[in-house]
C-alpha positions as protocol buffer text, in pm:
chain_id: "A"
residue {
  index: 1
  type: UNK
  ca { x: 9451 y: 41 z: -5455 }
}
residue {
  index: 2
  type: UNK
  ca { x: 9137 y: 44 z: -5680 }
}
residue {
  index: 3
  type: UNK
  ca { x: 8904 y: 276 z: -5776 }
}
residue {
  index: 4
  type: UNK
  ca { x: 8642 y: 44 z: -5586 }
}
residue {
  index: 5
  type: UNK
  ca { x: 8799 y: 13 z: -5268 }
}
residue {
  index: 6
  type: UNK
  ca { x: 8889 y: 440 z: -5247 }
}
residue {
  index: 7
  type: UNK
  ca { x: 8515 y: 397 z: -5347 }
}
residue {
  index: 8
  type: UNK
  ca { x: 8418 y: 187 z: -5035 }
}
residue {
  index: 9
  type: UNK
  ca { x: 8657 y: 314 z: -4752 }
}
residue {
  index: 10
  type: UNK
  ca { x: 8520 y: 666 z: -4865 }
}
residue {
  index: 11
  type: UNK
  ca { x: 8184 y: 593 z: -4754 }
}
residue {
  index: 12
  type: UNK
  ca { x: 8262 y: 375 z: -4439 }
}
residue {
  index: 13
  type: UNK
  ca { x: 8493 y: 673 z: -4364 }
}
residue {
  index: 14
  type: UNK
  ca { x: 8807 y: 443 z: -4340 }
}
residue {
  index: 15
  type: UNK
  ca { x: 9081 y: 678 z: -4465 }
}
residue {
  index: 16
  type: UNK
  ca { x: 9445 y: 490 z: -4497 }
}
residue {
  index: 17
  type: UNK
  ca { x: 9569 y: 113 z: -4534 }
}
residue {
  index: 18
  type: UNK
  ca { x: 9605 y: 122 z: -4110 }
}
residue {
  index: 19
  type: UNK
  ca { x: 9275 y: 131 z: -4084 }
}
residue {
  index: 20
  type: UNK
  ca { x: 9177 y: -141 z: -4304 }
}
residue {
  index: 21
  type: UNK
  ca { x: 9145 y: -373 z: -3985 }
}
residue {
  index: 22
  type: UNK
  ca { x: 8924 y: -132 z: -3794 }
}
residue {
  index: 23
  type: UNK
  ca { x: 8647 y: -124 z: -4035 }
}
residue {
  index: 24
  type: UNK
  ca { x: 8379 y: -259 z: -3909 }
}
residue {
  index: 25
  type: UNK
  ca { x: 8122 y: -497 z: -4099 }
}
residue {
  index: 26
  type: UNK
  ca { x: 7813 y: -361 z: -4185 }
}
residue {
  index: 27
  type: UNK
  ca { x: 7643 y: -689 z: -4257 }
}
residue {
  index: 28
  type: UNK
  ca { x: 7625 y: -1057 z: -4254 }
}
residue {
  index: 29
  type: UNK
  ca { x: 7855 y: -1021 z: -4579 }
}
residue {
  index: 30
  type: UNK
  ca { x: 8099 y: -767 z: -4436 }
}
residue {
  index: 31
  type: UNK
  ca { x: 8311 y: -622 z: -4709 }
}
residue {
  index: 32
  type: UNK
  ca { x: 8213 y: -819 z: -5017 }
}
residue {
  index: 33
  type: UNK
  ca { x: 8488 y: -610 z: -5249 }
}
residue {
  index: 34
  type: UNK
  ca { x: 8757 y: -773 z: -5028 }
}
residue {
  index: 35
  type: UNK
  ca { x: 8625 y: -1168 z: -5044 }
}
residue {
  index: 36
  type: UNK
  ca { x: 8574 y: -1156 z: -5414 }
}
residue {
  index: 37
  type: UNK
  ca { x: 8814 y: -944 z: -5577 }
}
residue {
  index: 38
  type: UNK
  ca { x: 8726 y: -1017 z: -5920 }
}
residue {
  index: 39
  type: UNK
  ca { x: 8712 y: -745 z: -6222 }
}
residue {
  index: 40
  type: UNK
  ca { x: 8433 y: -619 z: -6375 }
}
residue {
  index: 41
  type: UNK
  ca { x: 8497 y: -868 z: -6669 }
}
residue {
  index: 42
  type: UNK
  ca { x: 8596 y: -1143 z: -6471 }
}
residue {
  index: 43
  type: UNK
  ca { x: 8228 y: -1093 z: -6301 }
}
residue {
  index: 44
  type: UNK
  ca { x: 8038 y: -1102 z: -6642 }
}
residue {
  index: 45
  type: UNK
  ca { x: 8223 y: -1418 z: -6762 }
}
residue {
  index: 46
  type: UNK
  ca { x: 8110 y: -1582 z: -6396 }
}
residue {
  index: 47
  type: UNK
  ca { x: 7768 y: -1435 z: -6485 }
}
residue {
  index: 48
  type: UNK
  ca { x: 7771 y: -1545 z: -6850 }
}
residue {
  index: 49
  type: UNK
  ca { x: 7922 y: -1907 z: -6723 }
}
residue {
  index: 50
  type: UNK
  ca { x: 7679 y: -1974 z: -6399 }
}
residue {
  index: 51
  type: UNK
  ca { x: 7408 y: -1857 z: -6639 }
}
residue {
  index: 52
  type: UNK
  ca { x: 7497 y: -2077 z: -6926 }
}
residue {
  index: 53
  type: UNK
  ca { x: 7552 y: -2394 z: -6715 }
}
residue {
  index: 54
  type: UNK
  ca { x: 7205 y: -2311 z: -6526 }
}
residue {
  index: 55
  type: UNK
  ca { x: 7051 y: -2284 z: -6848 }
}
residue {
  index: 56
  type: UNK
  ca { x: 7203 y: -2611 z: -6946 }
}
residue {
  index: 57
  type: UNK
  ca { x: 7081 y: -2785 z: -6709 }
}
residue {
  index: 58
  type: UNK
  ca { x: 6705 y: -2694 z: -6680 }
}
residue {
  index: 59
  type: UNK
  ca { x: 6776 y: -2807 z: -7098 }
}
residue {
  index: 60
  type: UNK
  ca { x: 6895 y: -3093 z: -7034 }
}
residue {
  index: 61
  type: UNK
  ca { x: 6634 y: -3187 z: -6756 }
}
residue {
  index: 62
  type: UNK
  ca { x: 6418 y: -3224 z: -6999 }
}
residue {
  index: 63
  type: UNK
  ca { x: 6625 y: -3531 z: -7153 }
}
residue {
  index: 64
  type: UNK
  ca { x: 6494 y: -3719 z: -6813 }
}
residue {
  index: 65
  type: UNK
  ca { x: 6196 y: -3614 z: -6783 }
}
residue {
  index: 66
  type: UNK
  ca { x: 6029 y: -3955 z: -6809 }
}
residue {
  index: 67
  type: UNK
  ca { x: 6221 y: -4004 z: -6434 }
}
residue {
  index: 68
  type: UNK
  ca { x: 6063 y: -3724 z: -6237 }
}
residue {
  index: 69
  type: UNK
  ca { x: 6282 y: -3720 z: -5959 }
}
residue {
  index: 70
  type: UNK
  ca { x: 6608 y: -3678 z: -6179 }
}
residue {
  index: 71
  type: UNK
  ca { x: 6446 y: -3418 z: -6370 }
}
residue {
  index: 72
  type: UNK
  ca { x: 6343 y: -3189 z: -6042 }
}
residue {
  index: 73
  type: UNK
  ca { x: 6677 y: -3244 z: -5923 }
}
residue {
  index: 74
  type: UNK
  ca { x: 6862 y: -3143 z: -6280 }
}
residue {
  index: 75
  type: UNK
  ca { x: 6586 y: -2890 z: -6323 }
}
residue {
  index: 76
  type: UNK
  ca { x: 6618 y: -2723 z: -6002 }
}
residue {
  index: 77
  type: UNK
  ca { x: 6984 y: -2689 z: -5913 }
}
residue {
  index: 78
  type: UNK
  ca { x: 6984 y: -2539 z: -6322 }
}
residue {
  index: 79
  type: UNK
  ca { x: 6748 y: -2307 z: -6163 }
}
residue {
  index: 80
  type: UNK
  ca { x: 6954 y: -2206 z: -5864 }
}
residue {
  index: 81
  type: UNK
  ca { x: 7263 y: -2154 z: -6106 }
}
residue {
  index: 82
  type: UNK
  ca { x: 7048 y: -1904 z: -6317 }
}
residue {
  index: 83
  type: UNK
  ca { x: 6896 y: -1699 z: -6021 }
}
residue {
  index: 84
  type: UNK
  ca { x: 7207 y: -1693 z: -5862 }
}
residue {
  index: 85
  type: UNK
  ca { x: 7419 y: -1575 z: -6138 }
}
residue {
  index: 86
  type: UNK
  ca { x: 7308 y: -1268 z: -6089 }
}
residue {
  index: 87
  type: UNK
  ca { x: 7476 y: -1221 z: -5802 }
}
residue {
  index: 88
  type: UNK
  ca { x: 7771 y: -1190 z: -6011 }
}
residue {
  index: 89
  type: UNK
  ca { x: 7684 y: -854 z: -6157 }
}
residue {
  index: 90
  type: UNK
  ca { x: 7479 y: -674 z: -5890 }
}
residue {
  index: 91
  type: UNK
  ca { x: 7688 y: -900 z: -5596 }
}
residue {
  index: 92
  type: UNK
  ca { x: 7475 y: -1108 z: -5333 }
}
residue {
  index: 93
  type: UNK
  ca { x: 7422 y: -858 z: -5055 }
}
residue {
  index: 94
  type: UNK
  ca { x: 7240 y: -596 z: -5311 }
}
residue {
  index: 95
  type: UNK
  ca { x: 7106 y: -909 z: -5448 }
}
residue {
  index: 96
  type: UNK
  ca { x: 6938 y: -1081 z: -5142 }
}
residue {
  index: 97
  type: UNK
  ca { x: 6811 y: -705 z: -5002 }
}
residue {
  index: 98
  type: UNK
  ca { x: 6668 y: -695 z: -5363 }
}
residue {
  index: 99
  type: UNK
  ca { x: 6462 y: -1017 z: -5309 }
}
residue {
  index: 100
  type: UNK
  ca { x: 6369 y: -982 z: -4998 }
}
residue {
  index: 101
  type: UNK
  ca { x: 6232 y: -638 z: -5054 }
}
residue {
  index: 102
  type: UNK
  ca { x: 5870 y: -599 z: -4995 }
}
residue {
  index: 103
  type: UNK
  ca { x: 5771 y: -569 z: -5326 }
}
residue {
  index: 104
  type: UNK
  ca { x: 5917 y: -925 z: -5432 }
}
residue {
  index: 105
  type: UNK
  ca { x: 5888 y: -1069 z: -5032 }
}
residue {
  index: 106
  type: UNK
  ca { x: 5585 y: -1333 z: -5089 }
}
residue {
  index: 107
  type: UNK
  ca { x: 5708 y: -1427 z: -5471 }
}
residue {
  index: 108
  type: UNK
  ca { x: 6054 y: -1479 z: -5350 }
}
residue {
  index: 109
  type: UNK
  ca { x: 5919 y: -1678 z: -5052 }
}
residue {
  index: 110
  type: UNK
  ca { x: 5701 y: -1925 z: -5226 }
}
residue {
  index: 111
  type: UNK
  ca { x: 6010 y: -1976 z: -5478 }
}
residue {
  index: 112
  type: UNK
  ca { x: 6219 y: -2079 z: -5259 }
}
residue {
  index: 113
  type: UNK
  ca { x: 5995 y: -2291 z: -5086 }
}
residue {
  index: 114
  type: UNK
  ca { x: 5864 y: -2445 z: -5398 }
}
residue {
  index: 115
  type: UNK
  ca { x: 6252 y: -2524 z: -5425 }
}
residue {
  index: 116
  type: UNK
  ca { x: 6294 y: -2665 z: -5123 }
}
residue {
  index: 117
  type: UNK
  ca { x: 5949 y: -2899 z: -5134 }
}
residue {
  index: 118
  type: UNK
  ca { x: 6105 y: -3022 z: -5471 }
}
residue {
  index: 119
  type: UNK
  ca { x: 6411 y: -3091 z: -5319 }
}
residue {
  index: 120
  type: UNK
  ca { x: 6259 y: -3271 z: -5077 }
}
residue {
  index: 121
  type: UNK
  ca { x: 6004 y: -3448 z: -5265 }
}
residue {
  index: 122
  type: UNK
  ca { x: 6283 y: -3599 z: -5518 }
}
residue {
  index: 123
  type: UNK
  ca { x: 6508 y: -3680 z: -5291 }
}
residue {
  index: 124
  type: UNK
  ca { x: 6348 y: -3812 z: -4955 }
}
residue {
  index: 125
  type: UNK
  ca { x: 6018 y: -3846 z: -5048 }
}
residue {
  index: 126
  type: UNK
  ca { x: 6088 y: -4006 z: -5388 }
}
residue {
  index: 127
  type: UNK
  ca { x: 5731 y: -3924 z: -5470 }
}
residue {
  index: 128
  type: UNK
  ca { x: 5676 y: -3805 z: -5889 }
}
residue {
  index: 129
  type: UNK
  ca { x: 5373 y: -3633 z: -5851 }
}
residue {
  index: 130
  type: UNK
  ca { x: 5421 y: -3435 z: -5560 }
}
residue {
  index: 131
  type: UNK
  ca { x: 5798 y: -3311 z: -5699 }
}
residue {
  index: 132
  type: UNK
  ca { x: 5618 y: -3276 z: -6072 }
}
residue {
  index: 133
  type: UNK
  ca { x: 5349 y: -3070 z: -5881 }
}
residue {
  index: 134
  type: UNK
  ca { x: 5635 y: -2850 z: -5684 }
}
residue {
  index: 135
  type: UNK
  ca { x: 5838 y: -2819 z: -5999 }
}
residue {
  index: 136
  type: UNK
  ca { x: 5498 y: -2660 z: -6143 }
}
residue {
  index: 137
  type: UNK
  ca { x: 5448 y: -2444 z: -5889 }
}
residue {
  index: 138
  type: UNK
  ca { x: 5889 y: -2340 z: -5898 }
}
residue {
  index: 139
  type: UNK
  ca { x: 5778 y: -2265 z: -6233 }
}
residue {
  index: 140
  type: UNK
  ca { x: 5495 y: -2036 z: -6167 }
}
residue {
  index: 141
  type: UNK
  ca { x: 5680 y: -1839 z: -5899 }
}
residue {
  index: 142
  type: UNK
  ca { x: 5992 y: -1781 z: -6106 }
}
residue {
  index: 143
  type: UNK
  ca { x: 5757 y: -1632 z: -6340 }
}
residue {
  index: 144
  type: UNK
  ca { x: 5555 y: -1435 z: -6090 }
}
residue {
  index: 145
  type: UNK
  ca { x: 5948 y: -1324 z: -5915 }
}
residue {
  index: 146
  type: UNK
  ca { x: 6085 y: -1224 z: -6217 }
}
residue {
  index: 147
  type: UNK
  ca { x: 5738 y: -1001 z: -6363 }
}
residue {
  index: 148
  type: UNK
  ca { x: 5847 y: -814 z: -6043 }
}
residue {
  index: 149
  type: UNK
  ca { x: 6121 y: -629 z: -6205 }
}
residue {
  index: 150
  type: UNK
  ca { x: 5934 y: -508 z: -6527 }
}
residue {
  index: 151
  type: UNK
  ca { x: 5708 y: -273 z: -6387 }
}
residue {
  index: 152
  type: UNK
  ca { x: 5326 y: -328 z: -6397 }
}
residue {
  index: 153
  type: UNK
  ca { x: 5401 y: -668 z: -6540 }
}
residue {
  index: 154
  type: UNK
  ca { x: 5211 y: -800 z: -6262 }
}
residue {
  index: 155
  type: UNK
  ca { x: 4894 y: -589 z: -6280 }
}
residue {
  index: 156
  type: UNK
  ca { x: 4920 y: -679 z: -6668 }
}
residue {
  index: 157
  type: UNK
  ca { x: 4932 y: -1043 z: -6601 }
}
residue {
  index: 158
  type: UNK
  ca { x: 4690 y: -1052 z: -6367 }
}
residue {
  index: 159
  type: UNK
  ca { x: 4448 y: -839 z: -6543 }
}
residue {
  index: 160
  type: UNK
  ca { x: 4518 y: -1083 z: -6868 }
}
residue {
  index: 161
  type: UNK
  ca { x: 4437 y: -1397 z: -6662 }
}
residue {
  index: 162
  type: UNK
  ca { x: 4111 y: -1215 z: -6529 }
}
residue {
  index: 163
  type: UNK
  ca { x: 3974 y: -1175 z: -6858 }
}
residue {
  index: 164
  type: UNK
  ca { x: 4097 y: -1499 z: -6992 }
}
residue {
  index: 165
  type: UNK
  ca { x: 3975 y: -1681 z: -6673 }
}
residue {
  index: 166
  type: UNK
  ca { x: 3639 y: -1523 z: -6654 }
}
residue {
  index: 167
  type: UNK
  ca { x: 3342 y: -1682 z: -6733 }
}
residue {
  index: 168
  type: UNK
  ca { x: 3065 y: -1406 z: -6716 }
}
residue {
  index: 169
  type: UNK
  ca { x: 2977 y: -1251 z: -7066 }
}
């Protein structure tokens, strides 16, 4: 048994292997250590990969970027791969509670709408300017999610685009 799973039945209180069927789920996930037994290396090489092909593909979106609706496609499942990576290292239940905490709740929300509307847009719509104008705005709210981490990034940013933006001397 590993050090992870003493780890785990410690704090659900599970003792023994005969109780490894009574445990009950805490979440939607249940027991995440017992659906994806990878190692700690194994789990940075799936980070480092998912990252590296998400990367890759927002790249190479660029390549089609004359054809709008290939490029939101390419552009945004490259963007889902990189997001999602993380969920490699931290795993996706401390992952989703981190984006949907309140701090990050209305960036996170209008990201993954803008993904959706581009989604939509490119591939039942088929309209350029409304997916060019969603992959814009998937843009902006990556940018505005991910300034949630660094702390006061926001306030800095927002304080920046005052001053820049401001047209009183």
């Amino acid at each position: 048994m590993d050090a992870l799973t003493r780890l785990h039945r410690s704090l659900v209180g599970g003792g023994g292997d005969e109780e490894e069927e009574d445990l009950p789920e805490e979440s939607i996930l249940g027991d995440t250590e017992d659906l994806c037994s990878l190692s700690q290396l194994q789990r940075v090489y799936a980070f480092a990969a998912c990252l590296a092909a998400g990367l890759a593909l927002m790249i190479l979106s660029f390549i089609v970027f004359a054809r709008p609706i290939k490029f939101a496609v390419m552009f945004t499942f490259g963007n889902m791969l990189a997001v999602g990576s993380t969920a490699f290292v931290m795993g996706p239940q401390k992952q989703l509670r981190m984006m949907f905490d309140p701090v990050r709740l209305y960036a996170t929300a209008i990201y993954v709408g803008c993904v959706v509307l581009a989604l939509i847009f490119a591939l039942w719509i088929h309209d350029k300017l409304l997916t060019l104008i969603a992959i814009i705005c998937e843009i902006c709210a990556l940018f505005w999610y991910s300034l949630s981490y660094i702390p006061f990034a926001r306030r800095m940013v927002s304080d920046l685009m005052v001053k820049f933006c401001d047209t009183e001397l």
